[in-house]
N, C-alpha and C positions, 0 to 999 in steps of 0.2 A: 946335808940334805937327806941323806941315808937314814940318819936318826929321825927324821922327822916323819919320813914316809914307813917308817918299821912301827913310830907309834900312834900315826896316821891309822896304820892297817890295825892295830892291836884295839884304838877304839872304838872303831867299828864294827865290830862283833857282835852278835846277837845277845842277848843273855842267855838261851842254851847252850850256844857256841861257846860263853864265858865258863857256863857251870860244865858240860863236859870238857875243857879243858882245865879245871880246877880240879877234876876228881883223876883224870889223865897224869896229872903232875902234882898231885896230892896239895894242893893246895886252898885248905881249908877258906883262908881269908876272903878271896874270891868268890867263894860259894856266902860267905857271910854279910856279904855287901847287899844282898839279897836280901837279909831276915826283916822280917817287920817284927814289931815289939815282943810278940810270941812268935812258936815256929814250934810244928808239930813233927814230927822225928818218930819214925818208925824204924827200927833196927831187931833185926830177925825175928819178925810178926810181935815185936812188942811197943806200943806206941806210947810216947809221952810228949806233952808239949811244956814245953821251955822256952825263959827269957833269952834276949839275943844272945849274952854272955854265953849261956849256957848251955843252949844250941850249940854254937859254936866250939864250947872247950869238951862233949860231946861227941861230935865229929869229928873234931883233933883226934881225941883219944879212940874212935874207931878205926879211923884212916893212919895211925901211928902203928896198929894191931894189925888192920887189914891194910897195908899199902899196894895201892894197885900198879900192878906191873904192864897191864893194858886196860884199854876200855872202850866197848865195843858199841855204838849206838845202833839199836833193832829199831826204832818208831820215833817220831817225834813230828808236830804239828800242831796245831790249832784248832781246837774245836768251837771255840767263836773265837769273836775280837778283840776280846778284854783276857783269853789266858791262851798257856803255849805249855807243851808238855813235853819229856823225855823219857825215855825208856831205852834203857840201857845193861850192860851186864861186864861184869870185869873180873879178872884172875887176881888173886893178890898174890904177894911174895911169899906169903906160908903156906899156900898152896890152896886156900879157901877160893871159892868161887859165889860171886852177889852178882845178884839182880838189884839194880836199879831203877827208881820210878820218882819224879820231879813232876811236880807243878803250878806253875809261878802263873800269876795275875795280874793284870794294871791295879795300882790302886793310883789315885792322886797325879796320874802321869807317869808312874813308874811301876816296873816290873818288881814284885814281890815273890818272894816264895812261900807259898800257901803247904808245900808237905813236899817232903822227903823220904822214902822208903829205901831200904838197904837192907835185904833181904839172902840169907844164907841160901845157896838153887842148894 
């Protein structure tokens, strides 16, 4: 029963609550369940959009470089009722410090991730 209400609580998570606990525990995959076919990526003011793959191996290889050792949410909300935003900021293990900015959209019934920003402060 333990097992059941542990993964009870775990689906029930919002998808920001999914995406900042993915970048909390560095766990790309989670944040990639998110991409639609493209996905646009900003990392230290320089932006490119990429297929899901490649979003993803992307991130991998940021989050392998910058591993966050905490992550701190400043904002996050709704400014209508088709998208949901985050704003964030984290320390990594090398000593770098990023700002964080998400924000995901309904398409089709489901929560997408429309951009990504991962920003050197």
């Amino acid at each position: 029963m333990f097992v059941f209400f542990a993964s009870q609580a775990q689906y029930n998570r919002t998808p920001i609550e999914d995406m900042s606990n993915a970048i909390k525990n560095n766990r790309v995959a989670d944040i990639a369940k998110y991409f639609d076919n493209f996905v646009p990526v900003t990392i230290n003011n320089n932006q490119a959009i990429y297929s899901r793959n490649q979003a993803e191996v992307v991130l991998r290889d940021f989050f392998d470089k910058n591993t966050p050792k905490n992550f701190n949410i400043q904002d996050n909300g709704s400014p209508d009722n088709t998208s949901k935003f985050l704003i964030g900021n984290f320390d990594a293990t090398n000593g770098g410090k990023f700002n964080v900015y998400i924000l995901i959209k309904m398409k089709d019934g489901n929560y997408i991730l429309q951009e990504i920003k991962l920003n050197k402060e």
